[in-house]
C-alpha positions as a Python dict, from the first residue, in 0.01 Angstrom:
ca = {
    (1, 'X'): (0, 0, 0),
    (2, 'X'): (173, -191, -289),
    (3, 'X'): (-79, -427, -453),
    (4, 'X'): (141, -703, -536),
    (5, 'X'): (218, -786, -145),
    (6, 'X'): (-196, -825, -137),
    (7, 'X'): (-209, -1081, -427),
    (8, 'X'): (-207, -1455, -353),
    (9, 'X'): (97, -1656, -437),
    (10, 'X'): (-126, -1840, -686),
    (11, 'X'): (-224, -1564, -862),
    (12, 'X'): (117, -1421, -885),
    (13, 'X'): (282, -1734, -988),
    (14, 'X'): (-25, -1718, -1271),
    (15, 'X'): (99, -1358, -1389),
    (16, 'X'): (477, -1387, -1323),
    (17, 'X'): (601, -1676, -1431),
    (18, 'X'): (599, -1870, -1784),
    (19, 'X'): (360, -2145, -1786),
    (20, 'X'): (626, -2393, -1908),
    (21, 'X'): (842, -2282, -1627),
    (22, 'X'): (533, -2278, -1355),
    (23, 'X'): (455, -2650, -1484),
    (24, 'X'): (830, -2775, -1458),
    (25, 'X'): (808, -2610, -1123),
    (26, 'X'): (477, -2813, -990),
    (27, 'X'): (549, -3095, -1102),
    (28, 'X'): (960, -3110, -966),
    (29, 'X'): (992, -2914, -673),
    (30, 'X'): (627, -3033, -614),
    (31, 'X'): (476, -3315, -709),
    (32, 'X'): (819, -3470, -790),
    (33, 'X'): (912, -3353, -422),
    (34, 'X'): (610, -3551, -264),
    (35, 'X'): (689, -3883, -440),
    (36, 'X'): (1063, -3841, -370),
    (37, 'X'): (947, -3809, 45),
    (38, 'X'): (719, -4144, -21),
    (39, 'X'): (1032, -4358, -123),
    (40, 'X'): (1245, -4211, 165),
    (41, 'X'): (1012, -4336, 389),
    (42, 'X'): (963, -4692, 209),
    (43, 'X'): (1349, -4729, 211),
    (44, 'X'): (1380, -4648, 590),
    (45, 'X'): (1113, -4943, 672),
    (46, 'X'): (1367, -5183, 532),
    (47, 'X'): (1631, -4992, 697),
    (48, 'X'): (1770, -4839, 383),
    (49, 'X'): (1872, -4436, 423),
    (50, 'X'): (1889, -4236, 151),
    (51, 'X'): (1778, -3872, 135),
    (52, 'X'): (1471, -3731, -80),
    (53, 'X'): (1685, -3434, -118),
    (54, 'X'): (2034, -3371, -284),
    (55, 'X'): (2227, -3098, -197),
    (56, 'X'): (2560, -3117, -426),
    (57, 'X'): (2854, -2798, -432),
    (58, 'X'): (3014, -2805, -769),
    (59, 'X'): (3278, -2571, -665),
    (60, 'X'): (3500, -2491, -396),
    (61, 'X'): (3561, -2140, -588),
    (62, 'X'): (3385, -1755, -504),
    (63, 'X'): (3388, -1447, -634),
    (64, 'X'): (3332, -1342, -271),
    (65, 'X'): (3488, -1395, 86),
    (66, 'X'): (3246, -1339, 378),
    (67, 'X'): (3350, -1348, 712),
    (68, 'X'): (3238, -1689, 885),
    (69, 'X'): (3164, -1913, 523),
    (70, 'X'): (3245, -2302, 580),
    (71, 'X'): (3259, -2238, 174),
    (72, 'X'): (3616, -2011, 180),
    (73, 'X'): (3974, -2102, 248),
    (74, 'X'): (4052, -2416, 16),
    (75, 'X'): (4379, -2471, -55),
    (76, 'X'): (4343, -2552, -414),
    (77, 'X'): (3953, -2497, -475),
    (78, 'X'): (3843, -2733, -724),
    (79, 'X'): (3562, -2782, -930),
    (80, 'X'): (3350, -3130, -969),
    (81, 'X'): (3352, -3249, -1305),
    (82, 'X'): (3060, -3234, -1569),
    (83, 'X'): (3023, -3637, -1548),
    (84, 'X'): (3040, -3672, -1221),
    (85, 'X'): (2726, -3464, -1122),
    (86, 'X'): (2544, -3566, -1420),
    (87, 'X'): (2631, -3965, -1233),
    (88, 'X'): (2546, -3823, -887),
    (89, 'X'): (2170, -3762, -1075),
    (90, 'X'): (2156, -4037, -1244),
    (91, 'X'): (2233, -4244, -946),
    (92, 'X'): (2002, -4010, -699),
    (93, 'X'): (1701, -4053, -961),
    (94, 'X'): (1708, -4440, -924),
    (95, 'X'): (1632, -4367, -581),
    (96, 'X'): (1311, -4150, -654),
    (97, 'X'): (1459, -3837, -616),
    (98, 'X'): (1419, -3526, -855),
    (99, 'X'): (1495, -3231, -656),
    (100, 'X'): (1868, -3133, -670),
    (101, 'X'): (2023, -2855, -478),
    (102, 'X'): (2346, -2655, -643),
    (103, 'X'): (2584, -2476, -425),
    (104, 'X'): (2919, -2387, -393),
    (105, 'X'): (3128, -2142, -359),
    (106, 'X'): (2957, -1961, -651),
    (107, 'X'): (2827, -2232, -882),
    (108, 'X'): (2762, -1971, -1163),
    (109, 'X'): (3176, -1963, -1181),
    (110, 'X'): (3143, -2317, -1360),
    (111, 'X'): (3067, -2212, -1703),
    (112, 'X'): (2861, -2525, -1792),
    (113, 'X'): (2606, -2522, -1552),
    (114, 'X'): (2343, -2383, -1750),
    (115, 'X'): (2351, -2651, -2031),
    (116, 'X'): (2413, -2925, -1751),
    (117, 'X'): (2043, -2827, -1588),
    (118, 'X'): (1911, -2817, -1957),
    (119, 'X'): (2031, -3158, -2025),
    (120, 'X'): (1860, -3322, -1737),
    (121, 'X'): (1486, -3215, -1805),
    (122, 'X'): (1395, -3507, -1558),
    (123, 'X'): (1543, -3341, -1243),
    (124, 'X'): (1466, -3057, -1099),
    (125, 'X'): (1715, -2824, -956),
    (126, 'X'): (1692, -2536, -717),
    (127, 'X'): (2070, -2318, -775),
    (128, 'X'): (2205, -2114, -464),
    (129, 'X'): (2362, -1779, -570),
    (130, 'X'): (2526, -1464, -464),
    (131, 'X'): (2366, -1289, -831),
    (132, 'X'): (2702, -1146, -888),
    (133, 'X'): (2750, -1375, -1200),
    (134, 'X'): (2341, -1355, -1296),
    (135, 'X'): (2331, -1175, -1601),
    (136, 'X'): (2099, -1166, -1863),
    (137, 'X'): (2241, -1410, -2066),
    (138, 'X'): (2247, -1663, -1833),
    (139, 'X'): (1912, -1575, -1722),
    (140, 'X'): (1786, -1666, -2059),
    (141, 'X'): (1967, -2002, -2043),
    (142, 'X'): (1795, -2129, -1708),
    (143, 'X'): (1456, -2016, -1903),
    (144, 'X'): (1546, -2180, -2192),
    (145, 'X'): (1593, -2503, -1936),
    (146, 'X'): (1324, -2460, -1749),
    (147, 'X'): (1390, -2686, -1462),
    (148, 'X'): (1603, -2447, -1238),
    (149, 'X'): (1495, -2187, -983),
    (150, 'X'): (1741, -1964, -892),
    (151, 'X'): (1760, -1843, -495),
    (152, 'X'): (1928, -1551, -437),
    (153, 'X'): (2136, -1450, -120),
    (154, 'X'): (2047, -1101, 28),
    (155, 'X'): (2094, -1037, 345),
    (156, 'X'): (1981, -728, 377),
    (157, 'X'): (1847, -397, 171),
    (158, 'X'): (1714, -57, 303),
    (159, 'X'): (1999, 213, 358),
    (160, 'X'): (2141, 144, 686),
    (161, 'X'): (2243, -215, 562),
    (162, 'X'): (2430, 1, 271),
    (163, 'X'): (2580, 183, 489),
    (164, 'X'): (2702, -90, 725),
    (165, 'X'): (2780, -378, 435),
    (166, 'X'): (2878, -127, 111),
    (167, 'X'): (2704, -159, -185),
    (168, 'X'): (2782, -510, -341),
    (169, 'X'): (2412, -634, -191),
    (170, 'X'): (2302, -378, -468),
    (171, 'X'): (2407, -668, -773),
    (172, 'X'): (2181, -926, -570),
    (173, 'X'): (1901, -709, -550),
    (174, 'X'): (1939, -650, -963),
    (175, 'X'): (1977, -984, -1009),
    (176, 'X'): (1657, -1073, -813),
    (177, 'X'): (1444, -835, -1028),
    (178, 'X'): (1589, -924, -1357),
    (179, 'X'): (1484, -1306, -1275),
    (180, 'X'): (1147, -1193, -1219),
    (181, 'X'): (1138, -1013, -1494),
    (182, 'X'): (1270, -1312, -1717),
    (183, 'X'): (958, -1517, -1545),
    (184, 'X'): (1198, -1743, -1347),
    (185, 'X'): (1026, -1885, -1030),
    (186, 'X'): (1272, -1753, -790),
    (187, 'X'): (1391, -1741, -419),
    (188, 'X'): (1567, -1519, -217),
    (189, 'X'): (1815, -1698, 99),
    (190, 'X'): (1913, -1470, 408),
    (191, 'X'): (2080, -1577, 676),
    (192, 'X'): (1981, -1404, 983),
    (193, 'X'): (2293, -1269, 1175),
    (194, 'X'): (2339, -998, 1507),
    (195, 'X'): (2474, -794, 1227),
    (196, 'X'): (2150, -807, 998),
    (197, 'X'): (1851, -943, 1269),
    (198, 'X'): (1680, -618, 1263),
    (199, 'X'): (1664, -530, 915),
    (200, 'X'): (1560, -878, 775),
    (201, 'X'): (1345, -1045, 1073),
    (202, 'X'): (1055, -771, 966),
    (203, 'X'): (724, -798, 828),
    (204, 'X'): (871, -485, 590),
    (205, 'X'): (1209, -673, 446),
    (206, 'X'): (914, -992, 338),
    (207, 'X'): (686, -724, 219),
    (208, 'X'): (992, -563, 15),
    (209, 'X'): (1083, -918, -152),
    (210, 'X'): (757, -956, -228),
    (211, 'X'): (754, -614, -426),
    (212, 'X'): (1111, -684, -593),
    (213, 'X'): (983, -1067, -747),
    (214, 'X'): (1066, -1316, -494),
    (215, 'X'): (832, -1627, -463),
    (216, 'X'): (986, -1779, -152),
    (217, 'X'): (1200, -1625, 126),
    (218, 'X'): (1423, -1928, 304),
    (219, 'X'): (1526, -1809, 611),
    (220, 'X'): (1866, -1986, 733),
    (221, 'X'): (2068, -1913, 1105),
    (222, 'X'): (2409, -1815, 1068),
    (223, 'X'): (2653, -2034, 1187),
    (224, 'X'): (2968, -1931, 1181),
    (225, 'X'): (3243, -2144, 1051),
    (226, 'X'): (3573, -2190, 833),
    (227, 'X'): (3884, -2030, 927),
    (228, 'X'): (3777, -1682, 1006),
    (229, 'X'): (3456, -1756, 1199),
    (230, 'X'): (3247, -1416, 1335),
    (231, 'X'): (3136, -1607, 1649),
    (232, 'X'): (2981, -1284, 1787),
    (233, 'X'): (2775, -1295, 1490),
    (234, 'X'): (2561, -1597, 1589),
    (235, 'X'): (2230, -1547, 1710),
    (236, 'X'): (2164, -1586, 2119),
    (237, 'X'): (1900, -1796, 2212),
    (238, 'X'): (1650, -1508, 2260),
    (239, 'X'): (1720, -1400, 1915),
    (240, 'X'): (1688, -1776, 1768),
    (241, 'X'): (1343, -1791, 1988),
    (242, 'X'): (1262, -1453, 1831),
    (243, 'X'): (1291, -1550, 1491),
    (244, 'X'): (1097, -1875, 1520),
    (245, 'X'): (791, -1657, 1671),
    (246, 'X'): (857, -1414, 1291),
    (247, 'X'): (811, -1697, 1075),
    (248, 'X'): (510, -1858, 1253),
    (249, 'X'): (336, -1524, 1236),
    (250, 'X'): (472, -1406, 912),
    (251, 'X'): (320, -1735, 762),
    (252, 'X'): (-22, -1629, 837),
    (253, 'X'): (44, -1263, 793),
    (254, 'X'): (198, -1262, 442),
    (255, 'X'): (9, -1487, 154),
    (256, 'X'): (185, -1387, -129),
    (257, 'X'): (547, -1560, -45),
    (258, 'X'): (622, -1910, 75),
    (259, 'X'): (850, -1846, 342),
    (260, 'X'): (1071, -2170, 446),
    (261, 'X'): (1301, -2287, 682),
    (262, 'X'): (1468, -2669, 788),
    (263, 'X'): (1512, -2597, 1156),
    (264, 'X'): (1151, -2703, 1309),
    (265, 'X'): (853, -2905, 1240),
    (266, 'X'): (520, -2874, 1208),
    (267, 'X'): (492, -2870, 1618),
    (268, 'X'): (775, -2634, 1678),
    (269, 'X'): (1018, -2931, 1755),
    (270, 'X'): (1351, -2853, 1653),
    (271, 'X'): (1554, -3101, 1397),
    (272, 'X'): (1858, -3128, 1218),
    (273, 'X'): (1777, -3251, 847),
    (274, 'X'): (2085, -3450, 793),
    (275, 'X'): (2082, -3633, 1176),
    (276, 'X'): (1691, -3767, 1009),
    (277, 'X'): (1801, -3849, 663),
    (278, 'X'): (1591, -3585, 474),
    (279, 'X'): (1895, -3421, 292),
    (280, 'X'): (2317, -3461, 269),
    (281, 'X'): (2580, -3256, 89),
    (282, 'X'): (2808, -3305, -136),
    (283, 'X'): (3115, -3114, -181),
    (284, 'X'): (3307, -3022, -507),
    (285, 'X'): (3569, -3327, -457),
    (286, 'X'): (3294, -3585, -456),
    (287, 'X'): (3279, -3619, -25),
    (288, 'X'): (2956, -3697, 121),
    (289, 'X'): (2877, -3419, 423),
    (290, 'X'): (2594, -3412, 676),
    (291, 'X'): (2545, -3065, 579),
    (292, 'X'): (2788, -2800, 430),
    (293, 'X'): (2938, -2695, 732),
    (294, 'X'): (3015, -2995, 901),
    (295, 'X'): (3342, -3098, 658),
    (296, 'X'): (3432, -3461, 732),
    (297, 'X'): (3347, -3752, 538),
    (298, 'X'): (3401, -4100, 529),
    (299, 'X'): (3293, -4155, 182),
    (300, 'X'): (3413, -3974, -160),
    (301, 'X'): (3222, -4043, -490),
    (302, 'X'): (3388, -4130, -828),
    (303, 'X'): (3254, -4205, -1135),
    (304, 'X'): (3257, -4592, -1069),
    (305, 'X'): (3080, -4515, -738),
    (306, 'X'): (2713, -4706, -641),
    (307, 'X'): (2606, -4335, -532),
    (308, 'X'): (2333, -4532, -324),
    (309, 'X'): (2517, -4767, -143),
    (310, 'X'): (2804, -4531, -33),
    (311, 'X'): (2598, -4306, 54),
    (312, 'X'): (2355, -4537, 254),
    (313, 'X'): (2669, -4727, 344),
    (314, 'X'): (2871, -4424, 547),
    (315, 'X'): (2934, -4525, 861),
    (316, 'X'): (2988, -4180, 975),
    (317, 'X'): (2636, -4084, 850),
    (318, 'X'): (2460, -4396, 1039),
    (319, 'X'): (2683, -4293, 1371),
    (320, 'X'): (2567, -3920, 1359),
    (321, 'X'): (2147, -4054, 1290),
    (322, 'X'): (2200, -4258, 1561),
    (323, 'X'): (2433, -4022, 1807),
    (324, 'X'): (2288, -3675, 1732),
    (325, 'X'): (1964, -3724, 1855),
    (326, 'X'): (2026, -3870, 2189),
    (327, 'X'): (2190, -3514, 2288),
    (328, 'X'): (2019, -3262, 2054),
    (329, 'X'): (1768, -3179, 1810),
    (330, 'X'): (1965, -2884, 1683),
    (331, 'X'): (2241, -2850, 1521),
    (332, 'X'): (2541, -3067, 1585),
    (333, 'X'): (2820, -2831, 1535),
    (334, 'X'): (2688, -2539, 1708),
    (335, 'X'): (2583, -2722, 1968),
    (336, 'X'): (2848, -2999, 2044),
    (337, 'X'): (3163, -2955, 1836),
    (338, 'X'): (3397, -3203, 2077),
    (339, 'X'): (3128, -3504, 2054),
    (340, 'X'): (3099, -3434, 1659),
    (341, 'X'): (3478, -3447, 1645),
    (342, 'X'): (3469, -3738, 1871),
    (343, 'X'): (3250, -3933, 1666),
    (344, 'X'): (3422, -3813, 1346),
    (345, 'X'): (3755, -3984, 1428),
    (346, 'X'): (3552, -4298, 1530),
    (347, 'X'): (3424, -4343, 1188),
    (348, 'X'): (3773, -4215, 1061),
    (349, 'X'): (3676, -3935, 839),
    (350, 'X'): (3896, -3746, 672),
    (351, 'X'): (3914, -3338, 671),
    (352, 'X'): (3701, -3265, 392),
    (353, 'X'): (3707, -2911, 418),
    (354, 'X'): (3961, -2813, 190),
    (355, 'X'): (4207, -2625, 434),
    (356, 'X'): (4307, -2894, 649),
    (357, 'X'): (4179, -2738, 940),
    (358, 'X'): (3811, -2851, 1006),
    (359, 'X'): (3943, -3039, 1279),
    (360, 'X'): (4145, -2768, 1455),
    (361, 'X'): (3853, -2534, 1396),
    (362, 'X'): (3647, -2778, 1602),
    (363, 'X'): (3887, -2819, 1940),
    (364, 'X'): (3860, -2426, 1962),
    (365, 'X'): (3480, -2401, 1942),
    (366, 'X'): (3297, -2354, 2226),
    (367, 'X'): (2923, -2473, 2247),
    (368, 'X'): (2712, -2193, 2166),
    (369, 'X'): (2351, -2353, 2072),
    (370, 'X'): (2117, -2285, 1764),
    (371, 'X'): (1771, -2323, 1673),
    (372, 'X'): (1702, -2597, 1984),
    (373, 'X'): (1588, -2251, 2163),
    (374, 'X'): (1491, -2279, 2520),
    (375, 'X'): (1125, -2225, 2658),
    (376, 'X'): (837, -2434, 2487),
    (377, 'X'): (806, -2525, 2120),
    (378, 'X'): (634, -2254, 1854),
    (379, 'X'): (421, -2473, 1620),
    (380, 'X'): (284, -2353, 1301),
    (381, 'X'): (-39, -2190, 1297),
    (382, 'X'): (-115, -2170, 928),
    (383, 'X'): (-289, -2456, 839),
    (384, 'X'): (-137, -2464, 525),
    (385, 'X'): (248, -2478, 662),
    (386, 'X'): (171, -2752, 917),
    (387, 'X'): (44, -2966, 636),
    (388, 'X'): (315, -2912, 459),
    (389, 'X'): (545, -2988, 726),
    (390, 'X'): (383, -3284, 854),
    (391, 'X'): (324, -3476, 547),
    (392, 'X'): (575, -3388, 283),
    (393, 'X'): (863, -3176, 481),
    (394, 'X'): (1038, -3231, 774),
    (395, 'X'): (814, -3379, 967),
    (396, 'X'): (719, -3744, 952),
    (397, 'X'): (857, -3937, 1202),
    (398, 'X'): (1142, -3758, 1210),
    (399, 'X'): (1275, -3821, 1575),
    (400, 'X'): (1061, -4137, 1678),
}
C-alpha cells in the first residue's frame, strides 16, 4: 500500500510544500477566503451583491479543442489586457476579496501571467490549466510568486483512458508531478463525463492523485456546450446521484486530499453558485458571466469601469438570483435553456460568447438536468466538510 495515500493532508502539506508557499496558501485561499465570505454576507444585508470569489478568463485562446468546451469557437479570440485584470483586482480587493480564479482558454498562452500573479502579493490566485504550457521555467516563476496554485485538468489516467483519449493526458500528468516536485500547492480538475465516469469516480483514480502530488481533487459535471456540444456525454441522473454518493464517502475515506465540488451544500441541497452570489466570471473581453458557460452579459468592464457597481448593478445578474431559484437549484442551462434565454433578452444581453451563436445554441437544447438529482439529498458526513460548507463555502443562507 503506498504510504503517502495514508499520510494526513497536514502532514503532507508540512513535507511537500515550501513554507513560504504553505503560508501564502493559509492565509489567501484560507484565512483570506473566510474574511472575503464575512463581507459577502455584510453586503447582502444592505442588499449589496458582490461575490467573495472572482473567477476572470484572460483568454479566449487554446492550445487544445475538446469536444463540448463553452471556451472554443471565437471568432477572433482575444486576450484581456495586463491593466485591465490588474483593475478587475484592484477593484475586487476593495470589496474584501483575495481569492482570484484564472481561466481561459489556456491562460499559460498569455506570456505575462506569471509576473502579473507576482506583482499582486496581496491576492491570491488559484490558475486553471491543461499543463501543456507548464514547464519548468514557468514552474519556477509561480514559486518565485508564491501566491498561485496551479490546478491541473486530467480527466483520466490508467491505460484504457490512453487507449480511448491518446496520449496528450500524458503532458498533464508530467506537469502535475513536476509541480509537486517544485513544492507548489497544487490541484488537479476532472470533469466527470459517460466517456470517463468509470475511470475517475473511483476510490483508486483519488488514491493515484494522491501518489502523483495533488493536494485537492475538484470534481466538476460536464456540461456540454459551445458549438460542437457531446450531449451524449452528460451524465444521467443516476450517474449525477452516483457521483454525489463518491464524494460524500470518499471525504471520509481518503484524508490525505481535499476533495471539492460547488454543486451541493453541507445538507446535500443542490445550488448553483452564481444564482446565490458566491462567484461570477469574467470573460477575456471584459463581460461579466454567471458562470463560464452561460455567455450573455449585460455588463462589459473597461478600465474606467466601478468594477463593483457594474457588477452589483447587472440587471441580468439580479433577474437570474431572483428567477433561477424559483424553478431550480441546479444548473440553469442544463436544466432550462428557453427560460435562461428568455430572461436573457429581457435584460438585453448581448452574445458574449465569442461565435455569435450562444443564442442559437440555446433554442436547440433540450432540458437534460444536472446535479439537482432526483431521490433525497446526500449530506456530508465528514464533520470536517460540513463545517466547511456551512460556514465558509456554499452554504450560508444560500437559498433562504
Amino acid at each position: 500500500m503506498n504510504k503517502k495515500k495514508n499520510r494526513s493532508l497536514a502532514l503532507r502539506f508540512l513535507t511537500e510544500v515550501k513554507p513560504r508557499l504553505l503560508l501564502k496558501f493559509i492565509f489567501g485561499a484560507g484565512i483570506g477566503n473566510m474574511r472575503a465570505i464575512r463581507a459577502f454576507e455584510k453586503r447582502k444585508q444592505r442588499g449589496v451583491v458582490f461575490p467573495p470569489f472572482v473567477f476572470v478568463s484572460i483568454t479566449g485562446r487554446c492550445n487544445l479543442a475538446c469536444p463540448g468546451c463553452w471556451a472554443i469557437g471565437a471568432k477572433n479570440p482575444v486576450d484581456m489586457s495586463h491593466e485591465l485584470l490588474a483593475h478587475i483586482v484592484k477593484e475586487s480587493r476593495r470589496q474584501g476579496c483575495r481569492f482570484f480564479g484564472i481561466l481561459g482558454g489556456e491562460p499559460l498562452l498569455v506570456d505575462w501571467l506569471p509576473g502579473f500573479f507576482k506583482a499582486h502579493q496581496n491576492s491570491y490566485f488559484q490558475m486553471f490549466t491543461n499543463g501543456h504550457l507548464l514547464t519548468a521555467a514557468i514552474a519556477a516563476e509561480l514559486v518565485e510568486a508564491g501566491n498561485v496554485s496551479p490546478l491541473i485538468s486530467i480527466e483520466g489516467w490508467n491505460e484504457s483512458y490512453a487507449e480511448r483519449r491518446g496520449t496528450g493526458f500524458q503532458r498533464a500528468l508530467d506537469a502535475l508531478a513536476l509541480c509537486h516536485r517544485s513544492g507548489l500547492v497544487t490541484g488537479v480538475a476532472v470533469s466527470a463525463s459517460n466517456s470517463n465516469f468509470d475511470d475517475v469516480v473511483t476510490s483508486e483514480f483519488v488514491d493515484e492523485m494522491v501518489r502523483r502530488g495533488a493536494h485537492y481533487l475538484w470534481y466538476y459535471i460536464y456540461r456540454p456546450s459551445g458549438q460542437e456540444p457531446n450531449f451524449a456525454d452528460a451524465l444521467d441522473d443516476g450517474r449525477v446521484r452516483r457521483l454525489r454518493e463518491f464524494l460524500v464517502a470518499e471525504r471520509k475515506r481518503c484524508g490525505s486530499i481535499v476533495i471539492v465540488d460547488a454543486y451541493w451544500d453541507y445538507k446535500g441541497e443542490a445550488l448553483c453558485p452564481g444564482a446565490v452570489g458566491i462567484s461570477h466570471h469574467i470573460n477575456a473581453m471584459g463581460d461579466v458571466e454567471l458562470c463560464p458557460p452561460v455567455q450573455c452579459s449585460d455588463c462589459r468592464l473597461t478600465l474606467a469601469s466601478d468594477v463593483a457597481a457594474e457588477i452589483s448593478g447587472s440587471k441580468l445578474l439580479q433577474d437570474l438570483r431572483v428567477e433561477i431559484p424559483k424553478i431550480t437549484r441546479g444548473c440553469v442551462l442544463m436544466d432550462h435553456p428557453a427560460e435562461l434565454s428568455r430572461w436573457a433578452h429581457a435584460a438585453d444581453a448581448i452574445d458574449s460568447s465569442g461565435r455569435d451563436t450562444f443564442f442559437q445554441e440555446l433554442s436547440e437544447r433540450s432540458p437534460m438536468g444536472c446535479h439537482n438529482h432526483s431521490g433525497s439529498p446526500i449530506p456530508e458526513t465528514s464533520f470536517a466538510y460540513k463545517l466547511a460548507k456551512k460556514y465558509w463555502f456554499f452554504g450560508f443562507g444560500a437559498y433562504g
